[in-house]
C-alpha positions as CSV (number, residue, x, y, z in Angstrom):
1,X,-1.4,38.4,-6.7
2,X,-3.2,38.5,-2.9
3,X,-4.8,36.1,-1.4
4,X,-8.4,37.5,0.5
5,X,-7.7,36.8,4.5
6,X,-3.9,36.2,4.8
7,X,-2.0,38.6,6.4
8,X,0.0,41.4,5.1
9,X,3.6,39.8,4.9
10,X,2.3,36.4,3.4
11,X,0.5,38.8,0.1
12,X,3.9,40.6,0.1
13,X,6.1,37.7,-0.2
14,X,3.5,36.1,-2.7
15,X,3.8,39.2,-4.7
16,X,7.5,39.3,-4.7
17,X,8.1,35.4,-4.9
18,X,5.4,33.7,-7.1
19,X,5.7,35.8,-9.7
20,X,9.6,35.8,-10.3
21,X,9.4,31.9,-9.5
22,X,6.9,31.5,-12.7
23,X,9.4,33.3,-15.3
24,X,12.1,31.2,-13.8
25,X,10.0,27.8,-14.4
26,X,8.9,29.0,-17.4
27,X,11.1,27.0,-19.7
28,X,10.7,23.8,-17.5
29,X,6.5,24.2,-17.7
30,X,6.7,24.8,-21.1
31,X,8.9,21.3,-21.4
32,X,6.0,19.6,-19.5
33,X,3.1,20.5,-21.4
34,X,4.6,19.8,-24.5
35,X,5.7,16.4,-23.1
36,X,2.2,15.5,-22.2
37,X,1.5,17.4,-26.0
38,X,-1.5,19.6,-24.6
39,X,-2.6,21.6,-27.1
40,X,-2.0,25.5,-27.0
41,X,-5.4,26.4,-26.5
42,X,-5.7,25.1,-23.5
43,X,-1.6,24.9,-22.1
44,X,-2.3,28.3,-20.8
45,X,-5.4,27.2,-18.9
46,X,-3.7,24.5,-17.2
47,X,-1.0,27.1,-15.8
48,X,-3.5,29.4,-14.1
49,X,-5.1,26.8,-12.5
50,X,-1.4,25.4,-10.8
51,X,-1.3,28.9,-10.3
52,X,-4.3,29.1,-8.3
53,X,-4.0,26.2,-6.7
54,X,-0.8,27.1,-5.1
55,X,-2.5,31.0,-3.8
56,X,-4.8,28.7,-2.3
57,X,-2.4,26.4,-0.7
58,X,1.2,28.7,-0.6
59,X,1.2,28.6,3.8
60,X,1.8,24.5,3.4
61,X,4.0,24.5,0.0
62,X,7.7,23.8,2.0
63,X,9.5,23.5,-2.0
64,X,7.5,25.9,-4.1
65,X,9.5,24.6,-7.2
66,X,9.2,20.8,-7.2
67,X,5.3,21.5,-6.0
68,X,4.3,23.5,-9.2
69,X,5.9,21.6,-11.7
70,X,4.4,18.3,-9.7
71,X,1.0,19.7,-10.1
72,X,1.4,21.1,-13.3
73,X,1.7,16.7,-13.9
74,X,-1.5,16.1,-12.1
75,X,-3.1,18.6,-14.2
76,X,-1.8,17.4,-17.3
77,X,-3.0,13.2,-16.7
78,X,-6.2,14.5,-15.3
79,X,-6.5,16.8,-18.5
80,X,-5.9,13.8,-20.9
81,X,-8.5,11.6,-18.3
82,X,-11.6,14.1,-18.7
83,X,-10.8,14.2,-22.8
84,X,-11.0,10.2,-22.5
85,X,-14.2,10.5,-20.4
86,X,-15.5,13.1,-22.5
87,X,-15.1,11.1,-25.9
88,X,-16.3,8.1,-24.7
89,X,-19.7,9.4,-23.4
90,X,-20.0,11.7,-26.8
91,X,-19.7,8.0,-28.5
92,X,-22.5,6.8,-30.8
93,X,-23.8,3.6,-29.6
94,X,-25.7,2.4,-33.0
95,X,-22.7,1.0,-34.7
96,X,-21.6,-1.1,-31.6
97,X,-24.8,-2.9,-31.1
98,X,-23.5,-5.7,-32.7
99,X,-20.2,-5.7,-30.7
100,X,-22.4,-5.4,-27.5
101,X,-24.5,-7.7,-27.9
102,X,-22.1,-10.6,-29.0
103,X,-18.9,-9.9,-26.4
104,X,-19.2,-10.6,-23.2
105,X,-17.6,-7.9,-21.1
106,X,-16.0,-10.6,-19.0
107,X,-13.9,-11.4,-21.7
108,X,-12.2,-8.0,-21.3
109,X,-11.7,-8.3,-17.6
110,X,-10.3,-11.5,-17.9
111,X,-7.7,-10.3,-20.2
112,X,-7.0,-7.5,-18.2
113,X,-6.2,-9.9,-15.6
114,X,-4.4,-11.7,-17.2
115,X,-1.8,-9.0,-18.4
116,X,-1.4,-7.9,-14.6
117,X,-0.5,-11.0,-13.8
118,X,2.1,-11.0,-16.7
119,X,3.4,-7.9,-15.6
120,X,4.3,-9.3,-12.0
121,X,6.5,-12.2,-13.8
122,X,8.8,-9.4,-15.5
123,X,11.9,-8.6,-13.8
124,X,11.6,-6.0,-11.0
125,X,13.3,-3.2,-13.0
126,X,11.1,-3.5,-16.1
127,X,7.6,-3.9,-13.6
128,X,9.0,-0.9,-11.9
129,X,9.8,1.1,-15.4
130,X,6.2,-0.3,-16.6
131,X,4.4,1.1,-14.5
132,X,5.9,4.7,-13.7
133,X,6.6,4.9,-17.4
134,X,3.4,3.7,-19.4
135,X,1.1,4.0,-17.1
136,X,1.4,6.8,-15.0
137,X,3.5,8.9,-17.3
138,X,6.3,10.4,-15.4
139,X,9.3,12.1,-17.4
140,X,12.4,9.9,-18.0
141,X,14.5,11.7,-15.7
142,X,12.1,11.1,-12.5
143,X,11.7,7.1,-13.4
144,X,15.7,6.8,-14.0
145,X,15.7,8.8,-10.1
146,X,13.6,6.1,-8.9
147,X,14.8,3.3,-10.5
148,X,18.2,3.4,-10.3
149,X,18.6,3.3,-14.3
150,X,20.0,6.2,-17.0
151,X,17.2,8.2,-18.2
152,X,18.6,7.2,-21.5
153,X,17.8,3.2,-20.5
154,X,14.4,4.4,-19.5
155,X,12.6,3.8,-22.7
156,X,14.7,0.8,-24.1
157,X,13.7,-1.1,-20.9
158,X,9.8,-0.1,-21.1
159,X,9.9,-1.4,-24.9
160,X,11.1,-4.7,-24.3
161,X,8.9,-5.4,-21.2
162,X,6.5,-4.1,-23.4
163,X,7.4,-6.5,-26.2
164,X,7.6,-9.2,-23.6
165,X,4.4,-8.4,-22.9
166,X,2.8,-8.5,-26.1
167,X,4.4,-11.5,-26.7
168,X,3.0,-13.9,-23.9
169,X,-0.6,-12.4,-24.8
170,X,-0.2,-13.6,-27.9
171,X,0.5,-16.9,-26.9
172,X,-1.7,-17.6,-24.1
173,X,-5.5,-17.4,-23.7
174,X,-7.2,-15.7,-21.3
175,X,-8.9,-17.0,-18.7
176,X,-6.7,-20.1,-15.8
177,X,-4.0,-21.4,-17.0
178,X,-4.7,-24.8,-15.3
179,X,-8.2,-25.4,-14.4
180,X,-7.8,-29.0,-14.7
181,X,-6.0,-28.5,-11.4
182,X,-9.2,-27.2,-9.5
183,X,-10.6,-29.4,-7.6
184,X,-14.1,-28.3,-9.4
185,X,-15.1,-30.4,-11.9
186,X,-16.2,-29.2,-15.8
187,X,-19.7,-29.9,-15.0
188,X,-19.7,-28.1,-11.8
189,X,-22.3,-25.2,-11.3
190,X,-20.2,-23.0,-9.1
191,X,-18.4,-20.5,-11.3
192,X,-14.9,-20.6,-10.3
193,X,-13.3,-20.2,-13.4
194,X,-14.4,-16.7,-14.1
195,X,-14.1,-16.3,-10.2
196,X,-10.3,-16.9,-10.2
197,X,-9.5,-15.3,-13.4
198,X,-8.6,-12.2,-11.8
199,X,-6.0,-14.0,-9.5
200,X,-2.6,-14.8,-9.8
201,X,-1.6,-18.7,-10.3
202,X,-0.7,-19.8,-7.2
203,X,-3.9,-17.9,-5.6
204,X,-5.7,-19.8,-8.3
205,X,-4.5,-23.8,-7.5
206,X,-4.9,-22.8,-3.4
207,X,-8.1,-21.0,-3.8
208,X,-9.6,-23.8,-6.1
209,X,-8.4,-26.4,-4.4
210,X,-10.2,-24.8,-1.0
211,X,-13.3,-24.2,-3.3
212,X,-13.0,-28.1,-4.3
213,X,-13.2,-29.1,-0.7
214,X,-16.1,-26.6,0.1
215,X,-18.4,-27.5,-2.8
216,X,-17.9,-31.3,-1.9
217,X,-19.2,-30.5,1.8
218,X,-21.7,-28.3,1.0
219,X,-23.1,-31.1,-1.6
220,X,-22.2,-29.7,-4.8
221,X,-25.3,-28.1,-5.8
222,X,-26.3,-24.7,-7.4
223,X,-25.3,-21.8,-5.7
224,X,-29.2,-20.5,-5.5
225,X,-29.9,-23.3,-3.4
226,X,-27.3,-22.6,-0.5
227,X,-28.8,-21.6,2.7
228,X,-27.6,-19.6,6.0
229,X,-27.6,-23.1,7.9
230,X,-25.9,-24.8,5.5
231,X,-23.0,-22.2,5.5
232,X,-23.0,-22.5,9.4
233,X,-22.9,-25.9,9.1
234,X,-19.8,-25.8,7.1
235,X,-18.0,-23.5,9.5
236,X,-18.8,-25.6,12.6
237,X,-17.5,-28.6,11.0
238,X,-13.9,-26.9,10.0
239,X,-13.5,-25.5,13.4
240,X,-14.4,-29.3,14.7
241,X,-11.6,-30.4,12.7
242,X,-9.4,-29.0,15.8
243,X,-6.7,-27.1,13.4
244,X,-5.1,-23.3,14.3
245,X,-7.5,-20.3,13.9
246,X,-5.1,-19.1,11.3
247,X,-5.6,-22.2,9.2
248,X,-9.4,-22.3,9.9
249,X,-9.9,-18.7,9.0
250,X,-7.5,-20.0,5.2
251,X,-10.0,-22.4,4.6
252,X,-13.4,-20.2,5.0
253,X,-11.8,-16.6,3.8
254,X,-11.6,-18.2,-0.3
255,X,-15.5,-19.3,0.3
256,X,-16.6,-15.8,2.0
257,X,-14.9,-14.0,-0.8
258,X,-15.9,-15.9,-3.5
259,X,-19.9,-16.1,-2.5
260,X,-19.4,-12.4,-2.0
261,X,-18.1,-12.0,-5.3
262,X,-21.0,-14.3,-6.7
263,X,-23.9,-12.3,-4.8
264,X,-22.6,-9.2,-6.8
265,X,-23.4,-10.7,-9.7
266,X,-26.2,-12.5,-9.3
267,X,-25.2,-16.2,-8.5
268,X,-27.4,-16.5,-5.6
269,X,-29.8,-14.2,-3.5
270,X,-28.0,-14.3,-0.1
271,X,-27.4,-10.9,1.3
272,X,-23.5,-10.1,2.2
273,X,-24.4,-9.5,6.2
274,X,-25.9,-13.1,6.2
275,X,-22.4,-14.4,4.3
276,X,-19.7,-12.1,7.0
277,X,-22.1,-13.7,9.5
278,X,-22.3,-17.6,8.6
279,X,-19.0,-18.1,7.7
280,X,-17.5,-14.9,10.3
281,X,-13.5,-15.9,11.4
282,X,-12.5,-17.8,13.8
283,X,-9.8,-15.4,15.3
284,X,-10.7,-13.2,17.7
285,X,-11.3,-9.5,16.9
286,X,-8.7,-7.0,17.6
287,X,-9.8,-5.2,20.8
288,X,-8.7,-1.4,20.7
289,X,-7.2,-0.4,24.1
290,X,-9.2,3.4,25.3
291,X,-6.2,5.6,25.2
292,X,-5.7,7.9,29.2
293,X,-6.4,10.5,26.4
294,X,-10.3,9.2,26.2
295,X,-11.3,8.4,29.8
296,X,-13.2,11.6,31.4
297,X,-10.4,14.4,30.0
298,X,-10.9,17.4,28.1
299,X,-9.6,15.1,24.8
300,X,-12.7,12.7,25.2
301,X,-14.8,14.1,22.9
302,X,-12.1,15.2,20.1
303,X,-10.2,11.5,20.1
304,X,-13.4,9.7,20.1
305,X,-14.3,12.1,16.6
306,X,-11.0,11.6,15.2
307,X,-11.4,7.8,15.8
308,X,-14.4,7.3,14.4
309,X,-14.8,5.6,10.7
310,X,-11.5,4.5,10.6
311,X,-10.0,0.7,10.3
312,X,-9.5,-1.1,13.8
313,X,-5.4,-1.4,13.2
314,X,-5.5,2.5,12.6
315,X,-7.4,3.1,15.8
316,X,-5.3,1.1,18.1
317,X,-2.3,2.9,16.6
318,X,-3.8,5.9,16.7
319,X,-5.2,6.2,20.6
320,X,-1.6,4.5,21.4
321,X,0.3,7.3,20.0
322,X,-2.2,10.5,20.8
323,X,-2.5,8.7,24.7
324,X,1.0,9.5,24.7
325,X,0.8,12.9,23.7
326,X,-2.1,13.9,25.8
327,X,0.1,12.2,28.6
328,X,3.5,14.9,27.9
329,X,0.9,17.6,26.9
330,X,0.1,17.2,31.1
331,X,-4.1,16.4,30.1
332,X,-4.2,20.2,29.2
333,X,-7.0,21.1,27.3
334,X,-7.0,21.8,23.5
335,X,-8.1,25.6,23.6
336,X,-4.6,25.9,26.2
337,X,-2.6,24.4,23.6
338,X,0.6,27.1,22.5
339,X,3.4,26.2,20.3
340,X,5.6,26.7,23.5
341,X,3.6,23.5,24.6
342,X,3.6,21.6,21.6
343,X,7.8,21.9,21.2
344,X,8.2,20.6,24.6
345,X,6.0,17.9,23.9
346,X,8.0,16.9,20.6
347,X,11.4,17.6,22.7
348,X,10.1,15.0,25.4
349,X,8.8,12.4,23.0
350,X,12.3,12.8,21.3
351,X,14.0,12.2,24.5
352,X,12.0,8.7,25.0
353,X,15.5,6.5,22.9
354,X,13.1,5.8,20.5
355,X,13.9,4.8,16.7
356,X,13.8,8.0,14.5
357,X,11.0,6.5,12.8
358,X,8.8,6.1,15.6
359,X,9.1,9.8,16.6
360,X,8.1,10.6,13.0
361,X,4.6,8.3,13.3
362,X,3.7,9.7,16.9
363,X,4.2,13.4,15.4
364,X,2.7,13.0,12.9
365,X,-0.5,11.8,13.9
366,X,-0.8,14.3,16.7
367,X,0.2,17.1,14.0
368,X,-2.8,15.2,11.9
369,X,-5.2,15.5,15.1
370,X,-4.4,19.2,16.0
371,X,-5.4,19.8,12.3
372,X,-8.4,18.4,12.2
373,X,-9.3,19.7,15.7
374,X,-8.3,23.1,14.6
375,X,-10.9,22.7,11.7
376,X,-13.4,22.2,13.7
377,X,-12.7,24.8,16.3
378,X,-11.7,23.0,19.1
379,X,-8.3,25.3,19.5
380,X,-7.0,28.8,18.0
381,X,-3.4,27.8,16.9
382,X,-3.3,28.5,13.0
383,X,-2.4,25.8,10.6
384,X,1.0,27.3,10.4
385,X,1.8,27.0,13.7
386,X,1.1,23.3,14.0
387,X,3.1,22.7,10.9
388,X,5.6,24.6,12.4
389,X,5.7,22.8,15.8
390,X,5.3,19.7,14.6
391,X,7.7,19.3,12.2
392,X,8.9,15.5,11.3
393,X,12.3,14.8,12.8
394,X,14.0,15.2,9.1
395,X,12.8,18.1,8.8
């Protein structure tokens, strides 16, 4: 087995390593197809392609063994997942017209809701064994790893959550548990009840009960007749009140989110710009600081690239942490970068007394950066080499 364009040594160690490390996982492969019961037609299929994968991706694979059994997983859920799609589109509609036409698909989401919030009242061991257990599927031995349990407890524990669960459906109906608590009258004609469905019950009360107060201001009429002006209104008189930012923005967020929520299904014809922008929050935006990485040096135009499109709080962090590496690096440019340069960079950031964790985060981003920039040609060190250079401080 070769891959085209690596060098001779990395073919010759995949034709003397991936081989013998397939016969030696062959019994524990085996074990993992059958556990996800693929059939035999296509268990073979599934192989290759982990097989394939891992020729395209053996420079970055640290622990071949845990990584092809891993992906052998993935392949396996996503198998089941595409059979699932599959099926359902192959699906003859003419015998659910009926059932179509007479349930609401709210119903179903409601429920759905409901059962999540269900799940976050069961004990932190059966949540934990719920969800790595039923719904992603992992073997017994790797929940009991992460939970702290016996692998033979594993399935005990996921059928009485599971029984729990059942149970509590059974005897509640979908939908708030206390509406009478809103502050939203029956005969309102804001839909908050299918608003807050999805919600946990404390969300619910605070959320209605801010909704209440809102739909009282605004007048209590239909949603289709709510204007820009009125909305602005509104905001000027909570920030008159004299109160915190931090409870000002509490008390407009539930009203942005819910007349987002009810423009995206048809409540109202306001567009979402016109709803950020009349009821916008009162604290001030997060200013991100240009790094000594971005003013006039050769790293301008890269940082400002790798920036770009991501969330505020990750670009503050981000130009924090690569200002400080373009800072040890000396301002060299990228094409100058060696690996001589880049382990005396990690050996001064180390040096710094910082928490281990905080050298991990600054190397890792800068390892993140060099990769991307390395993508794009803006430097000649291989992927390898970074990897290499860069390695987190455990190793």
């Amino acid at each position: 087995m070769t891959v085209p364009g690596a060098p001779a040594s990395d073919r010759q160690a995949l034709e003397d390593v991936l081989p013998a490390l397939c016969e030696q996982l062959r019994p524990q492969l085996r074990r993992i197809l059958a556990a996800f019961q693929i059939p035999m037609e296509d268990a073979e299929d599934l192989v290759q392609t982990t097989l394939l994968i891992a020729l395209a991706k053996w420079p970055g694979i640290w622990n071949p063994t845990a990584w092809l059994l891993g992906t052998l997983q993935k392949r396996c859920i996503m198998y089941w997942r595409e059979r699932r799609r599959r099926s359902a589109r192959l699906v003859a509609l003419e015998p659910l017209e009926h059932e179509l036409s007479a349930e609401p698909p709210q119903e179903g989401r409601v429920l759905l809701a409901e059962i999540e919030t269900l799940c976050r009242r069961l004990p932190q061991p059966q949540r934990a064994v719920v969800v790595l257990y039923c719904c992603q599927g992992l073997p017994q031995r790797d929940v009991a790893r992460a939970t702290g349990l016996r692998p033979s407890s594993v399935r005990k524990t996921a059928h009485r959550a599971v029984a729990q669960l059942r149970q509590a459906v059974k005897g509640r109906a979908p939908g708030p548990r206390h509406p009478s608590r809103h502050c939203l009258g029956t005969g309102s004609p804001w839909p908050v009840n299918a608003f807050l469905a999805a919600y946990a019950r404390s969300t619910r009360r605070n959320y209605g009960w801010q909704l209440g107060r809102a739909a009282a201001a605004l007048g209590d009429g239909p949603l289709a007749e709510l204007t820009a002006e009125a909305l602005a209104a509104y905001r000027a008189a909570v920030i008159a009140d004299g109160r915190p930012p931090g409870s000002q923005e509490a008390t407009l967020a539930p009203l942005r989110t819910f007349l987002l929520w009810a423009a995206e299904h048809g409540w109202h014809a306001l567009e979402p710009a016109v709803i950020r922008e009349a009821l916008r929050s009162p604290l001030r935006r997060l200013r991100i600081p240009r790094t000594r990485a971005a003013t006039g040096s050769p790293w301008s135009a890269p940082v400002d690239a790798f920036l770009a499109g991501r969330a505020d709080t990750t670009k503050c962090l981000y130009a924090r942490q690569l200002g400080q590496a373009a800072a040890k690096l000396g301002g060299r440019p990228l094409a100058e970068l060696t690996a001589e340069t880049l382990a005396g960079c990690v050996a001064a950031l180390r040096a710094d007394g910082r928490a281990p964790i905080t050298h991990a985060q600054r190397i890792v981003t800068l390892r993140s950066f060099l990769l991307w920039t390395g993508e794009r040609g803006w430097h000649a060190l291989e992927p390898v080499v970074v990897d290499e250079a860069l390695r987190r401080p455990d190793g």
